[in-house]
C-alpha positions as CSV (number, residue, x, y, z in Angstrom):
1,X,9.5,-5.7,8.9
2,X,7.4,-7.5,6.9
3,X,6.9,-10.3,4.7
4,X,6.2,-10.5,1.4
5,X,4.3,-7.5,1.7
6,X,2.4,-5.6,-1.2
7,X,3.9,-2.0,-2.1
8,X,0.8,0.5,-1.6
9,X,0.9,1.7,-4.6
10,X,0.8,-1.9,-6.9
11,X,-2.0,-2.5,-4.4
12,X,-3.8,0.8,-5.2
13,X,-2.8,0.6,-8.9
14,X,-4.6,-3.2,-9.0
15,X,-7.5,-1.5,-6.9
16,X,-8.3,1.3,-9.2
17,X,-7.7,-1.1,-12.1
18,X,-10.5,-3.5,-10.9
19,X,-12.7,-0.3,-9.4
20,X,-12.9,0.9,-13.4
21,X,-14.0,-2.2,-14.3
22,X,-16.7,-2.3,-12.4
23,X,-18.2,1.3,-13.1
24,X,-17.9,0.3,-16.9
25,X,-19.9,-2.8,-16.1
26,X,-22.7,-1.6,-14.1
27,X,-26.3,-2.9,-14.7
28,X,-28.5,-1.2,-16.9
29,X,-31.8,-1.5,-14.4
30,X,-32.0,-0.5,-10.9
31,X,-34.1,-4.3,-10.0
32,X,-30.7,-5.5,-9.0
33,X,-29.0,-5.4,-5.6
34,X,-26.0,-6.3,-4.3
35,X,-24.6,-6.1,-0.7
36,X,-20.8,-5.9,0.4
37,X,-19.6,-8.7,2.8
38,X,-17.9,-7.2,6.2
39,X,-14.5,-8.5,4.0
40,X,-15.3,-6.5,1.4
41,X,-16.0,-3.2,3.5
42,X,-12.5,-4.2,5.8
43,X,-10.9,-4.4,2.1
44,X,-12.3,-0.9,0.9
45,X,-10.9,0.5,3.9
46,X,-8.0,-0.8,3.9
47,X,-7.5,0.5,0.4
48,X,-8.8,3.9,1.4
49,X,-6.3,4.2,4.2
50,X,-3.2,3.3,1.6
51,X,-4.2,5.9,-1.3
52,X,-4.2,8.2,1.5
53,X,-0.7,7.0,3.1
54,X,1.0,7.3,-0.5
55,X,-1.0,10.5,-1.6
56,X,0.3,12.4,1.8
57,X,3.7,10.9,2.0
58,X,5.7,13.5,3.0
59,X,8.4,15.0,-0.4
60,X,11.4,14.6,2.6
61,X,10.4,10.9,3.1
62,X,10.5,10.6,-0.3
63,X,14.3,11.8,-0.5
64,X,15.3,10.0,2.5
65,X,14.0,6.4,0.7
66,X,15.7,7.8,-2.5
67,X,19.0,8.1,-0.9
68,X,19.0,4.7,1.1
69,X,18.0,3.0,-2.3
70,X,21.1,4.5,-3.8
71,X,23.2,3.6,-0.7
72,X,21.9,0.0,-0.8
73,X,22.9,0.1,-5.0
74,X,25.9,1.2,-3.9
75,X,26.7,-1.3,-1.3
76,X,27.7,0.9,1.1
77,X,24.3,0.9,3.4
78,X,24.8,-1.2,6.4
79,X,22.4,-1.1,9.6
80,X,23.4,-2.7,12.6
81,X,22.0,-5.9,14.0
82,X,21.0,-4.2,17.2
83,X,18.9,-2.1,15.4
84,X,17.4,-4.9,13.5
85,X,16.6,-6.6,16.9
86,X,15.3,-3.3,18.3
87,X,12.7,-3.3,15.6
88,X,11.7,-7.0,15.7
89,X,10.4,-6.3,19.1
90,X,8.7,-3.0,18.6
91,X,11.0,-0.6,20.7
């Protein structure tokens, strides 16, 4: 479970939104340098690995979320607090 976590896709969305701007904006001469921060490569990464997570998500995955978002608008999905526990503590 986690907290006030970004979806993957908003967070690839604002990622290729920022990664157009920055083609477009490129320097016309080749006399100037820049070099990435160990952040900044940990960041790319990290972005790489959630396009790939939401472009290979599995069609069945996306029916099973489908379905539990209907049964949560319907009010009838429940999950038991043992379960919830069960999770919490990675078993």
């Amino acid at each position: 479970m986690r907290i006030n976590s970004i979806p993957p896709k908003e967070l690839l969305n604002s990622y290729t939104r920022v990664r157009e701007r920055v083609n477009v904006e490129k320097p016309s001469t080749n006399a100037e340098r820049a070099e990435l921060t160990s952040e900044a490569k940990t960041f790319t990464a990290a972005l790489k690995a959630a396009k790939e997570a939401v472009e290979m998500e599995p069609i069945n995955n996306k029916s099973r979320i489908e379905a539990i978002s209907q049964k949560i608008a319907d009010g009838t999905y429940s999950v038991s607090g043992e379960d919830v526990a069960r999770k919490m503590l990675g078993r």
